[in-house]
ROMAR-339119 format. One line per field, with one value per residue: residue in three letters; x, y, z of N, C-alpha, C in turn. Coordinates in steps of 0.001 Angstrom, whole numbers. Example, Ala and Ser with C-alpha at 12.3 -4.5 7.8 and 13.67 -1.06 7.14 Angstrom:
r	c(Ala	Ser)
n.X	c(13190	12850)
n.Y	c(-5690	-2250)
n.Z	c(7800	7080)
ca.X	c(12300	13670)
ca.Y	c(-4500	-1060)
ca.Z	c(7800	7140)
c.X	c(13200	12900)
c.Y	c(-3300	30)
c.Z	c(7800	7870)
! end
This chain:
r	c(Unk	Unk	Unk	Unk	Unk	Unk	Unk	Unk	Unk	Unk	Unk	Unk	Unk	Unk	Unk	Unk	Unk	Unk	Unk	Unk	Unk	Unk	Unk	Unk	Unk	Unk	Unk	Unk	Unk	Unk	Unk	Unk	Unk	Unk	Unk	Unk	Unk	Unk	Unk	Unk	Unk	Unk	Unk	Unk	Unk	Unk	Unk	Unk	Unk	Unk	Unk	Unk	Unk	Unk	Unk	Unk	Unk	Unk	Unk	Unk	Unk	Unk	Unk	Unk	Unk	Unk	Unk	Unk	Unk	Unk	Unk	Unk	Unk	Unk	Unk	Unk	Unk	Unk	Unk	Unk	Unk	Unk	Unk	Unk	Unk	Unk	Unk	Unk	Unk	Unk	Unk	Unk	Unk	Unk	Unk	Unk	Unk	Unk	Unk	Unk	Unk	Unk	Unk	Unk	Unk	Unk	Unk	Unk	Unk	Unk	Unk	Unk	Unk	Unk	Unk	Unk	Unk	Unk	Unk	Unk	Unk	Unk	Unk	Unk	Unk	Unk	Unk	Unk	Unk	Unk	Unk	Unk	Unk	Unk	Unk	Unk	Unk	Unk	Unk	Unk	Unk	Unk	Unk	Unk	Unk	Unk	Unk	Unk	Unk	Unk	Unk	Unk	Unk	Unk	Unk	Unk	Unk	Unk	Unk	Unk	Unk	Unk	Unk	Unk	Unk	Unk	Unk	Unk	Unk	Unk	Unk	Unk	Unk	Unk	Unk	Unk	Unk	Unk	Unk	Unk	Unk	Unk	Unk	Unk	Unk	Unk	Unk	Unk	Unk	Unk	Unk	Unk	Unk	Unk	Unk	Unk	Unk	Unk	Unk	Unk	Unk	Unk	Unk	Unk	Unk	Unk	Unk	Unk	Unk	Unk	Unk	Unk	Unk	Unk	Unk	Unk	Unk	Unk	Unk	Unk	Unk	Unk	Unk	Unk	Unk	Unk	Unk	Unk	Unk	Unk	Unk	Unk	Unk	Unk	Unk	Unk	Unk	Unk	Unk	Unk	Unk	Unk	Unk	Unk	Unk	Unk	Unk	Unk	Unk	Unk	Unk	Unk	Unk	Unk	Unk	Unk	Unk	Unk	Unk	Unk	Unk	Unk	Unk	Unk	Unk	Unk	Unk	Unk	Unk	Unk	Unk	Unk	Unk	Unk	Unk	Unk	Unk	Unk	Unk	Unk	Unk	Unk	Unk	Unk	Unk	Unk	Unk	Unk	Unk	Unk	Unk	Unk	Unk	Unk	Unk	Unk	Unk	Unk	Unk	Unk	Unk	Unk	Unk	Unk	Unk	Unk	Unk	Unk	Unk	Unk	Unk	Unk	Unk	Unk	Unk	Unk	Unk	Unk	Unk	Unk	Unk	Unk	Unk	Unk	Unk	Unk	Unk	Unk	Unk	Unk	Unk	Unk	Unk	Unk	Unk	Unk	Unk	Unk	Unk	Unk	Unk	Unk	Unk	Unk	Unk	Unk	Unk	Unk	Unk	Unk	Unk	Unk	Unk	Unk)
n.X	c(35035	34048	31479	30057	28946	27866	28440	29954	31204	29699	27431	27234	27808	25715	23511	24297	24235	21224	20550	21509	19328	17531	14663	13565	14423	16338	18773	20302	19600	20482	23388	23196	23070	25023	27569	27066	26955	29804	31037	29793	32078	34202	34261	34011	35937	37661	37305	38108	40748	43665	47091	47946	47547	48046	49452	48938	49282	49488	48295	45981	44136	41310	39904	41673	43273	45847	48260	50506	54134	56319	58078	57192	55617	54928	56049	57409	56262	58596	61998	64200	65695	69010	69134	70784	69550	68661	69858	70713	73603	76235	78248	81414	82414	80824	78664	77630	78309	76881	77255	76337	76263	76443	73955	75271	74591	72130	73639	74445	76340	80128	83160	83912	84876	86317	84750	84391	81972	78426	77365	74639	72814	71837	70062	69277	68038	68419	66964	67114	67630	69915	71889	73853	76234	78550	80514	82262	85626	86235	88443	89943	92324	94615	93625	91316	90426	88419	89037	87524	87190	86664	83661	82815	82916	80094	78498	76348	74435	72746	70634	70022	69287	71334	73636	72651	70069	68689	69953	68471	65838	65786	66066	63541	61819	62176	63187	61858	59358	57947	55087	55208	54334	53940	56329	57157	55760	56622	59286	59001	57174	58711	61207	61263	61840	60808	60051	59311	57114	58061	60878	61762	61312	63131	65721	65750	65987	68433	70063	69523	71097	73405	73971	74405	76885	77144	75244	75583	77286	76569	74582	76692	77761	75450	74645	77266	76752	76377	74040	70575	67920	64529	62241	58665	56277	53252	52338	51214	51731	51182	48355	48274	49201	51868	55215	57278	60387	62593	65904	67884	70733	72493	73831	73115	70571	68597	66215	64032	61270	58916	56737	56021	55577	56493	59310	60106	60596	62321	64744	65258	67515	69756	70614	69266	69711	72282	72966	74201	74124	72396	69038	66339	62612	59122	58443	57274	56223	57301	60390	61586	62728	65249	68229	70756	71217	70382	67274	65480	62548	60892	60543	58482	56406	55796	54361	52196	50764	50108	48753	46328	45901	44985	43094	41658	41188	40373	42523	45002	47488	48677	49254	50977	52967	53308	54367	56921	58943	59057	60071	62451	63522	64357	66051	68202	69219	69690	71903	74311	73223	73882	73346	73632	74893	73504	70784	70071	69250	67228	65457	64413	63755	61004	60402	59045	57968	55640)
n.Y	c(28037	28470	30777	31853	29146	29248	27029	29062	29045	26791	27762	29656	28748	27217	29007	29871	27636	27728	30184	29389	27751	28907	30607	32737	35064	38396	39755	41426	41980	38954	39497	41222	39751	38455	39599	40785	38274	37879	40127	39328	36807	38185	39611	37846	36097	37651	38287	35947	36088	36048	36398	33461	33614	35489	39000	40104	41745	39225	40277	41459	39320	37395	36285	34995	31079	30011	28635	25842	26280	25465	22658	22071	20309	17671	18702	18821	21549	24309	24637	22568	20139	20606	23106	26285	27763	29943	30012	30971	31385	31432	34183	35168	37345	39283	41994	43405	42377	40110	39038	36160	35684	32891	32687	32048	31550	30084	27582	24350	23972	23845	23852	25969	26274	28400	27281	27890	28572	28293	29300	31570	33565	36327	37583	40752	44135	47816	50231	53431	57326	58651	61548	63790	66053	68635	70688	73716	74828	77698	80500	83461	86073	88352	91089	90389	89466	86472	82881	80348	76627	74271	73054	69692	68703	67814	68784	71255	72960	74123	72279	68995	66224	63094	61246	58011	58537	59186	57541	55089	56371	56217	53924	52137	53818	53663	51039	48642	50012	51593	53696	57636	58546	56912	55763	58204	57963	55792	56407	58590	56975	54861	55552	58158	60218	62791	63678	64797	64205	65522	65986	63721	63160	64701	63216	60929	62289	63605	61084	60157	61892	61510	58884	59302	58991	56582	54961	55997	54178	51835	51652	51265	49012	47985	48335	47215	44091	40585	39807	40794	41613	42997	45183	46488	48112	48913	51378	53386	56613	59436	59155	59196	57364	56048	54216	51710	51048	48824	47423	44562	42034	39773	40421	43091	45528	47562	50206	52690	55186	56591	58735	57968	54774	54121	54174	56698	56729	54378	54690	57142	56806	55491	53023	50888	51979	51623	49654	45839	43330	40700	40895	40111	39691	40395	40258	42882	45512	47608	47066	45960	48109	48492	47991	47316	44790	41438	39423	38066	35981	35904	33385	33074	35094	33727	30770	32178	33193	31209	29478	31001	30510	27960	27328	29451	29306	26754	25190	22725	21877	24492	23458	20919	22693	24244	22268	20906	23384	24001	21564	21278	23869	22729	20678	22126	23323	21721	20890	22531	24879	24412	22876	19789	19244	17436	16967	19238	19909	17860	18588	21220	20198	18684	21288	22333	20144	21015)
n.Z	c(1106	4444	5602	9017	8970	6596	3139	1379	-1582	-2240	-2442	-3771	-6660	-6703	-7232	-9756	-11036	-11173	-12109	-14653	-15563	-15491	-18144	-18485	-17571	-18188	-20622	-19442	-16646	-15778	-16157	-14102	-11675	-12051	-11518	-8909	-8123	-8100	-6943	-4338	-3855	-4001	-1463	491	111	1235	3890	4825	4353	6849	8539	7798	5287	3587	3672	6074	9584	12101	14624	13473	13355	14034	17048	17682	17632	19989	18096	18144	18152	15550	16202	18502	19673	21985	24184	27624	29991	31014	31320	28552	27549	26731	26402	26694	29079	31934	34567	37690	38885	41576	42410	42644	43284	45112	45600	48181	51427	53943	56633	58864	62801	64776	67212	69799	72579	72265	71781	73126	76082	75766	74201	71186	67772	64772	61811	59038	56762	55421	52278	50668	48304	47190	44373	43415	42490	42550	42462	42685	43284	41763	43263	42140	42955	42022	42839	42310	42872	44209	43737	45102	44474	46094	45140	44471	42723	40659	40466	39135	39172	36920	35480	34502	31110	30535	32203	31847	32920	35741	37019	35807	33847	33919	31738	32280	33039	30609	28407	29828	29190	26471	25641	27130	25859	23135	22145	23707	23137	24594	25300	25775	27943	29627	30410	31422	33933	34773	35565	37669	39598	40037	40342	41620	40307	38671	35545	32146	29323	26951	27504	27223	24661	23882	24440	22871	20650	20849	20968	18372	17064	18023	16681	14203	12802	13201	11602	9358	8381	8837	6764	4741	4961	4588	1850	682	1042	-56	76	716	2025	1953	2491	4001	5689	6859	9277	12343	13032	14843	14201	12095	8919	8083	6266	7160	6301	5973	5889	5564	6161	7390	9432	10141	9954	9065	9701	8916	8931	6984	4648	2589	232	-1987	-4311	-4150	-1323	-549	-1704	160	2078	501	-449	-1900	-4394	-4915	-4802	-5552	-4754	-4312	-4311	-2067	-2004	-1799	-4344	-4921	-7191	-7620	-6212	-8547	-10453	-9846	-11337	-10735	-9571	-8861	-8572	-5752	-5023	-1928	184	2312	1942	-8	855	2369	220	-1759	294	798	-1905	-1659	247	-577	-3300	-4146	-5038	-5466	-6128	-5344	-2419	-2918	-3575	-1421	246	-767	-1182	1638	1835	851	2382	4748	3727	2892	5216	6810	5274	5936	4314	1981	-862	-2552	-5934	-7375	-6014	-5555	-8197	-8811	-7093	-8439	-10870	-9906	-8748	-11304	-12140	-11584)
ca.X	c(35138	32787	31335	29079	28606	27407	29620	29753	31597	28742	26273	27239	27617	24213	23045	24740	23203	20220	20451	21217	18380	16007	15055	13057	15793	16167	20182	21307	19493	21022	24217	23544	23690	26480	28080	26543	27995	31933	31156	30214	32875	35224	34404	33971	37592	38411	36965	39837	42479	44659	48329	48394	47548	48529	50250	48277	49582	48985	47379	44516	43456	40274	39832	42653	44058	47065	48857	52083	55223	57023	59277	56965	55449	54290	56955	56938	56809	59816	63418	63873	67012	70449	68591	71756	68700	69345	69939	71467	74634	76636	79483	82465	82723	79186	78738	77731	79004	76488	77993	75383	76944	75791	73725	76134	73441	71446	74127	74926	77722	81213	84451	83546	85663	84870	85342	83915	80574	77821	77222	74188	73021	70132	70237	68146	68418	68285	66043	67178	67927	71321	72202	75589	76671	79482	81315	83281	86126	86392	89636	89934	93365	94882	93170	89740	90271	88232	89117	86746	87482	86207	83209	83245	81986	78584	77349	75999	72998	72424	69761	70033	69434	72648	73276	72142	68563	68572	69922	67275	64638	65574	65761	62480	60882	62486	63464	60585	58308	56576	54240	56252	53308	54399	57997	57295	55174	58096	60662	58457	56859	59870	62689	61293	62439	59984	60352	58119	57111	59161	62226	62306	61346	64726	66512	65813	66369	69889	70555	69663	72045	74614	73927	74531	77661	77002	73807	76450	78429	75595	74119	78023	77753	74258	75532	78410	76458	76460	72332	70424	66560	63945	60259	57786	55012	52430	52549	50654	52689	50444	47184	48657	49446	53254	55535	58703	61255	63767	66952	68824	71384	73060	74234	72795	69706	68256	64593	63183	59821	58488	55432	55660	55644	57115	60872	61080	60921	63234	65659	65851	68878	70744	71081	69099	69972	73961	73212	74576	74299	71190	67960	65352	61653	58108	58317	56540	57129	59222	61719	62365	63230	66778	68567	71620	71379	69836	66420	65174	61436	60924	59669	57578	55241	55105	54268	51412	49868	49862	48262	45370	45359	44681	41956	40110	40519	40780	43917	45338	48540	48957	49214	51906	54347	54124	55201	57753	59271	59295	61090	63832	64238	64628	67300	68977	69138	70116	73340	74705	73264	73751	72705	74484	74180	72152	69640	69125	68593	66424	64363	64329	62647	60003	59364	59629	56599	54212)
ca.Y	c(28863	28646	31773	31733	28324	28378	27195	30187	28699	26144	28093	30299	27766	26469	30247	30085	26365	27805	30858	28899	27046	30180	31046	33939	36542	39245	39840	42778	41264	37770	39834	42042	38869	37638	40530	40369	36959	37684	40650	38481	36408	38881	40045	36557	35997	39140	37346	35026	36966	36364	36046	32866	33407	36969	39847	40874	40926	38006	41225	41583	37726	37812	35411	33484	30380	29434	27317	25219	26548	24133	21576	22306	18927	17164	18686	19204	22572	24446	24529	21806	19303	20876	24664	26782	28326	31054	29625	32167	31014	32420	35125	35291	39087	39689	43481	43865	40657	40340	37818	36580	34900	31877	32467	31277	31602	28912	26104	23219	23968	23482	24749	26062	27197	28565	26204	28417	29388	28501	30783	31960	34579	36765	38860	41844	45350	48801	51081	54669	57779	59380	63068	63988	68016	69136	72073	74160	75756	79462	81358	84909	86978	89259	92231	90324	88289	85166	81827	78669	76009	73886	71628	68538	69305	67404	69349	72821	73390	73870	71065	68582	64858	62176	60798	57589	58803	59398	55927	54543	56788	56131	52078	52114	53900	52855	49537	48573	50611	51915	55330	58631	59026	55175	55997	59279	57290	54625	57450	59021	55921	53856	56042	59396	61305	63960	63340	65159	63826	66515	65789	62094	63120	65383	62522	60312	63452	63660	59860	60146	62845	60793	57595	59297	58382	54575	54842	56045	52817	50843	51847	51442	47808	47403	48713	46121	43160	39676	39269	41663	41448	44443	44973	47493	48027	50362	51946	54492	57811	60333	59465	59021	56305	55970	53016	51275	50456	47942	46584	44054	40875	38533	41194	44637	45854	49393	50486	53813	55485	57715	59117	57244	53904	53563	54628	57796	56591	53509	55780	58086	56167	55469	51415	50194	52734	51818	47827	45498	41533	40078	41699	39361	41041	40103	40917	44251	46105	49307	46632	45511	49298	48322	46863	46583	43850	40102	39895	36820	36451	35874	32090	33665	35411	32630	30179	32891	33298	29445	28847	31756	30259	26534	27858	30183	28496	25203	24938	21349	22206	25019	22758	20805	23354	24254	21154	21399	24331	23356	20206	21784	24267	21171	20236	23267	23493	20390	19835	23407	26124	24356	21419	19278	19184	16621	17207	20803	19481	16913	19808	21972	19101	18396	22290	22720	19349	21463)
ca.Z	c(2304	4927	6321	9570	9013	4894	2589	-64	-2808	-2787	-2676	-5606	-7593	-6463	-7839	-10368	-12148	-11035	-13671	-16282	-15700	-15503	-18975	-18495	-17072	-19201	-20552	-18524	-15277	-16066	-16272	-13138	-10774	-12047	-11067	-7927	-7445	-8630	-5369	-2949	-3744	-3900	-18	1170	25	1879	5387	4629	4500	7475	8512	7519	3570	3140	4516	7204	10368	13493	15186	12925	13188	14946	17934	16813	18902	20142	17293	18568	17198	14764	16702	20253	20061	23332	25155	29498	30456	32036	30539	27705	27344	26340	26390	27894	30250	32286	35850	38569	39444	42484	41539	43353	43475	45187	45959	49522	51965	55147	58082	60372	63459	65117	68663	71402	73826	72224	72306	74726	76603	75435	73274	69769	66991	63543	60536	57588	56782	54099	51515	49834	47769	46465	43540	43773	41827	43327	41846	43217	42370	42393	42663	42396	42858	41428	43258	41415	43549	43741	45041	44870	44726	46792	43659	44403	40919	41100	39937	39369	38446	35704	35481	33633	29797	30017	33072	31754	33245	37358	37476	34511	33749	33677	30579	32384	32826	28856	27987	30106	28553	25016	25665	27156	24893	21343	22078	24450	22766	25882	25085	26452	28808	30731	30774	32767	34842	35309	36357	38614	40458	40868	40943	42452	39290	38073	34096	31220	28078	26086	27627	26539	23039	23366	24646	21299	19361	20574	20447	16723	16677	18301	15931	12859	12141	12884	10647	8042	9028	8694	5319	3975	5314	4043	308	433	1030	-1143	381	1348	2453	2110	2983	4130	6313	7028	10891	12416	13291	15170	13997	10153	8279	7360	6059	7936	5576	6239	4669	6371	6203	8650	10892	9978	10160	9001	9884	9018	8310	5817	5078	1446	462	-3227	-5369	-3209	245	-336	-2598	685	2245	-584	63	-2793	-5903	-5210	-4538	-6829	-4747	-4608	-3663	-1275	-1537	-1583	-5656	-5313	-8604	-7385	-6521	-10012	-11064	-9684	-12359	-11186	-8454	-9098	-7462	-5051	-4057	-206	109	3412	1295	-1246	1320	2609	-862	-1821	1382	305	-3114	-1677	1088	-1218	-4502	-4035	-5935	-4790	-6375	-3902	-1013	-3083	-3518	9	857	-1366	-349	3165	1925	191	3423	5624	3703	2905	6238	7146	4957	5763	4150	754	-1661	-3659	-7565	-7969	-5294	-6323	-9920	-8502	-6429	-9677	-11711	-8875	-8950	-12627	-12609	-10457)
c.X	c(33787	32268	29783	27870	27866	28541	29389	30293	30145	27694	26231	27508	26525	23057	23256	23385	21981	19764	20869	20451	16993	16064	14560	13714	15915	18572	20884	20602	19921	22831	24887	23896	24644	27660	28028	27387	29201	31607	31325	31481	33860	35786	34417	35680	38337	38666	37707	40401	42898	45854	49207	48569	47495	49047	49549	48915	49099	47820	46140	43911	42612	39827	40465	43357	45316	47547	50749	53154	55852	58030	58464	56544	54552	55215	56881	57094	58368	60782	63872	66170	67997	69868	69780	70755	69108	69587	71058	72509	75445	77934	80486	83234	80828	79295	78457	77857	77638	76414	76832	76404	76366	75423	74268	75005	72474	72158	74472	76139	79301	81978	83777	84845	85533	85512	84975	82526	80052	77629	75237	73399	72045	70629	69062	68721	68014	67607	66266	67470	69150	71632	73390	75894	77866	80111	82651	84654	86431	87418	89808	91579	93619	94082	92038	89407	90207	88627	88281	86959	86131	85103	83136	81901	80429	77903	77226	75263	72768	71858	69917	70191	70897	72621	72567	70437	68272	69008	68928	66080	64377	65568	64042	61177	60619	62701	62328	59282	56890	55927	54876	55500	53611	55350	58090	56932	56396	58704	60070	57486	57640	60955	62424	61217	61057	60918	59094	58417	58029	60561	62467	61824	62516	65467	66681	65954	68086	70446	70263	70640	73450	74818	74071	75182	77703	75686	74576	77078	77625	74544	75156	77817	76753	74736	76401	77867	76006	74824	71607	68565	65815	62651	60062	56570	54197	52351	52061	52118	51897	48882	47097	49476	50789	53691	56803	59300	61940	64291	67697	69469	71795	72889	74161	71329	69212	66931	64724	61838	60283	57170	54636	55708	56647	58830	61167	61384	62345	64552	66249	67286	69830	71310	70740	69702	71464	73859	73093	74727	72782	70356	66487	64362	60380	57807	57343	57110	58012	60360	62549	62574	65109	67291	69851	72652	70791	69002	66116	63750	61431	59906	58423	56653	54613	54268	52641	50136	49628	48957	46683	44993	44841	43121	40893	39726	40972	42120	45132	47072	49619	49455	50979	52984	54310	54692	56702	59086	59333	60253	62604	64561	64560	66514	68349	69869	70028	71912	74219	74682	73044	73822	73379	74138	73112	70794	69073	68414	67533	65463	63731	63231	61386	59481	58817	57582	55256	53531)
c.Y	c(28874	30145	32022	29928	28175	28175	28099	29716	27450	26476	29119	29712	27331	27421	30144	28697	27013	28665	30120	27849	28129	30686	32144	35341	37077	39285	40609	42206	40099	38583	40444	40914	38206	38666	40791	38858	36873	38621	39745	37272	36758	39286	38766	35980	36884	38956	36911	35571	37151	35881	35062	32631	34771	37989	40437	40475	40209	39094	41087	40294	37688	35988	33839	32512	30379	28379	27190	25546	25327	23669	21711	20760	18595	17371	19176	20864	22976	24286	22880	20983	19876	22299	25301	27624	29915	31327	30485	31433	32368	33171	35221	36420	39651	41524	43879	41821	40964	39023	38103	35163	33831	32265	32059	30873	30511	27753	25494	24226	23699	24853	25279	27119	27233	27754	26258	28511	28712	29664	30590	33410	35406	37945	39613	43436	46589	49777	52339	55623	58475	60817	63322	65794	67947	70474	72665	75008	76984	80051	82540	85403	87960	91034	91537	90079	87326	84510	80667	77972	74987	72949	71154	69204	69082	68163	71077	73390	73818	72862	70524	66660	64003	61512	59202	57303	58986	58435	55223	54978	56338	54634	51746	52736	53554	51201	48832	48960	50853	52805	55877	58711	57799	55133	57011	58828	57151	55422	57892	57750	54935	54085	57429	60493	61601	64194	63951	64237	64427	66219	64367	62266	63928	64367	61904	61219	63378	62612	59832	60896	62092	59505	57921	58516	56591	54154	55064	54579	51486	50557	51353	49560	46947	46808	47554	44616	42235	40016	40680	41289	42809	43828	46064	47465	48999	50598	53234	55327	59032	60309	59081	57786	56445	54505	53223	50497	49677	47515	46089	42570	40132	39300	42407	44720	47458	49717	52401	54104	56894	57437	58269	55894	53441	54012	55692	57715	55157	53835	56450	57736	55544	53990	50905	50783	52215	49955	46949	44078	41400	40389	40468	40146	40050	40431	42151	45099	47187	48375	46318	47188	49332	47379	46470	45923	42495	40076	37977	37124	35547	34424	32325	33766	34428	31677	30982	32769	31757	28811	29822	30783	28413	26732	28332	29799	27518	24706	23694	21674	23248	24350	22012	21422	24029	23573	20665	21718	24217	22279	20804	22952	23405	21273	20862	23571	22364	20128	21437	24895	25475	23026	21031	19323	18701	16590	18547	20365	18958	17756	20735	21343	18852	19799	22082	21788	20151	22756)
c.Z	c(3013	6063	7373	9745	7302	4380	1227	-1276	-3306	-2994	-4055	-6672	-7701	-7424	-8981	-11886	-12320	-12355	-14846	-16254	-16297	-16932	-19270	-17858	-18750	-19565	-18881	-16998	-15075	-15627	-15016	-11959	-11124	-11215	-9854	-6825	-7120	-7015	-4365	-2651	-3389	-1899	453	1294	1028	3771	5585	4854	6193	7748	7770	5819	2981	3899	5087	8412	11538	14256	14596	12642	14457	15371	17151	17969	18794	19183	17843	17177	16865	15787	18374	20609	21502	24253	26609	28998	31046	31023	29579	27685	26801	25868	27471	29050	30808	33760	36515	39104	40637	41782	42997	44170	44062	46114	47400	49901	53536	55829	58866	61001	64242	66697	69676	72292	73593	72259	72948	74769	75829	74540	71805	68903	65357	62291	59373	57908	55286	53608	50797	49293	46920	45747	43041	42803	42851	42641	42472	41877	42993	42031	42815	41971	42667	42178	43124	42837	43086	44827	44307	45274	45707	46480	44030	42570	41600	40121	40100	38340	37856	36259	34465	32220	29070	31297	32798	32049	35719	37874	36165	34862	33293	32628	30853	32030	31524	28498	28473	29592	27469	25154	25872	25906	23127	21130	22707	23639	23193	25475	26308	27906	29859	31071	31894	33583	35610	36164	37596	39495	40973	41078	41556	41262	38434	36308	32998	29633	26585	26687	27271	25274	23173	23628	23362	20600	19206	20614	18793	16336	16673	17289	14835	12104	12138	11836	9318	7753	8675	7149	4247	4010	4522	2051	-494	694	-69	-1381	801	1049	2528	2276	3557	4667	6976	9142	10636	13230	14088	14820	12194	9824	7520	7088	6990	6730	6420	5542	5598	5339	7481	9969	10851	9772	9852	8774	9710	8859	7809	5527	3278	1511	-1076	-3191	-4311	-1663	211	-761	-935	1417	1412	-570	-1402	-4502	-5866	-4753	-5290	-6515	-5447	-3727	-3558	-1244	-2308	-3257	-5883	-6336	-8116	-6971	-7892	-10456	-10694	-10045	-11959	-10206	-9595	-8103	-7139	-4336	-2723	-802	1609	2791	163	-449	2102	1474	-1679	-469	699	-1116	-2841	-526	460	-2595	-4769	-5170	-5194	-5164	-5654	-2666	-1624	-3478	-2150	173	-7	-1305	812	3123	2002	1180	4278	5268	3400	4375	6885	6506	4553	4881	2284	-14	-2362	-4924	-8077	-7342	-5457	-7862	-9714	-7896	-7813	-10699	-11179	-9148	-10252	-12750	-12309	-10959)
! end
């Protein structure tokens, strides 16, 4: 590893001959630079550490370049050969129609009569805001007994936001993951609408409310799956350091946080204690406490820490089970998802040599 331009592994080695050359060191000072040495090694290793050879993420890679994603190649800019794109085609049903008519006054002389029209067509959005009043009718009796009638069961308030404006709040800010403070902005700079930061944290309050039961729906789904994928990652929360669970498969997905990271935060949704396929995970030990699945480690992180172990300790063997592993996804890949007998055997033996 070279740091600042030395190379440190050579030079502690260089230290190193050197003391056992020196024969006048005393034990325990003979002892203290060694100790000394395993440190600086230890942090020098630590320099290393990013994305690409351990779980840190792309964020914390300091003045990192642009590396070409796998399959980018030498390819043109702009939309790429048999890419369905996303080119604006005209619609048949276009929402407002506006006819312009041809100048008379500018053409020669003569008969004219009309023989259709080109078309074309600009699609544009409207950014307003809409108020809609409600007026209840009120009729009074002959006795001066009133009657009003009903309004609809989501308007209870005199002034009150549309459930629109609260789907748009909670998209922007959960899915997007704008800060509450950019969203009010938003509302109020491009649609007029006077919006506080507390009322779009009630909005996601009562979309969580509303999502229960599909979060039930979705845990049930999770539960019942052959595969299932987990992991964990640290996120700030106010200033504090929490984790994001996740458990997903093909077509489900379930993110929370908690303020833990081990048995009791992954326990709190009830996915892994009742899951019985096969459990995908970075082999962190609190997964193996669930016995009664079949566990699978994540070739991501293997492919991370083989890359660390060929960078920082020259471990040549490292490099060949990446490549490897990369092979054997190729072809996994390649001949549907799954390998024939003899070519898994034949992969198996190849690991098995390494």
């Amino acid at each position: 590893m070279t740091v600042d331009g030395i190379d440190v592994e050579a030079t502690i080695k260089k230290v190193q001959e050197l003391l056992a050359q020196e024969q006048n060191l005393s034990p325990a000072f003979s002892t203290t630079l060694e100790a000394l040495l395993v440190v600086v090694q230890v942090l020098a290793n630590r320099l290393g550490l990013n994305s690409r050879n351990s779980s840190k993420p792309p964020s914390s890679d300091k003045n990192r370049p642009r590396e070409k994603r796998t399959g980018e190649g030498n390819r043109k800019a702009g939309g790429q050969t048999g890419s369905a794109g996303a080119t604006l085609r005209q619609t048949d049903d276009p929402d407002e129609i506006k006819v312009l008519a041809v100048d008379r006054s500018i053409l020669p002389p003569g008969q004219y009569r009309e023989v259709g029209f080109e078309r074309r067509q600009v699609f544009d959005i409207d950014i307003s805001r809409l108020v809609t009043e409600y007026r209840a009718e009120v009729l009074e009796d002959e006795d001066g007994r009133r009657f009003v009638a009903p309004f609809p069961d989501h308007v209870t308030k005199a002034v009150q936001y549309g459930n629109n404006v609260k789907a748009h709040a909670v998209y922007l800010s959960q899915y997007q993951l704008i800060p509450y403070h950019r969203v009010r902005e938003y509302f109020q700079d491009q649609i007029g609408l006077p919006i506080s930061a507390g009322s779009i944290y009630n909005f996601n309050q009562q979309a969580y409310t509303l999502l229960e039961p599909f979060e039930q729906k979705l845990i049930e789904k999770l539960k019942a799956s052959p595969l299932l994928h987990t992991d964990e990652t640290g996120i700030n929360i106010s200033g504090k350091t929490h984790w994001l669970h996740c458990h997903s498969n093909e077509n489900w997905t379930l993110f929370y946080a908690h303020t833990h990271r081990g048995t009791d935060a992954m326990n709190e949704k009830g996915v892994l204690p009742q899951f019985n396929g096969i459990l995908c995970h970075d082999h962190w030990k609190p997964y193996y406490r669930y016995t009664a699945c079949l566990h699978a480690l994540c070739n991501a992180h293997h492919l991370r820490e083989l890359e660390r172990a060929y960078e920082q300790d020259n471990q040549q063997w490292a490099r060949q089970m990446q490549t490897l592993l990369q092979a054997i996804l190729t072809d996994v890949k390649a001949q549907g998802d799954v390998l024939p007998t003899e070519q898994a055997e034949h992969y198996t033996q190849r690991y098995r040599a390494l």
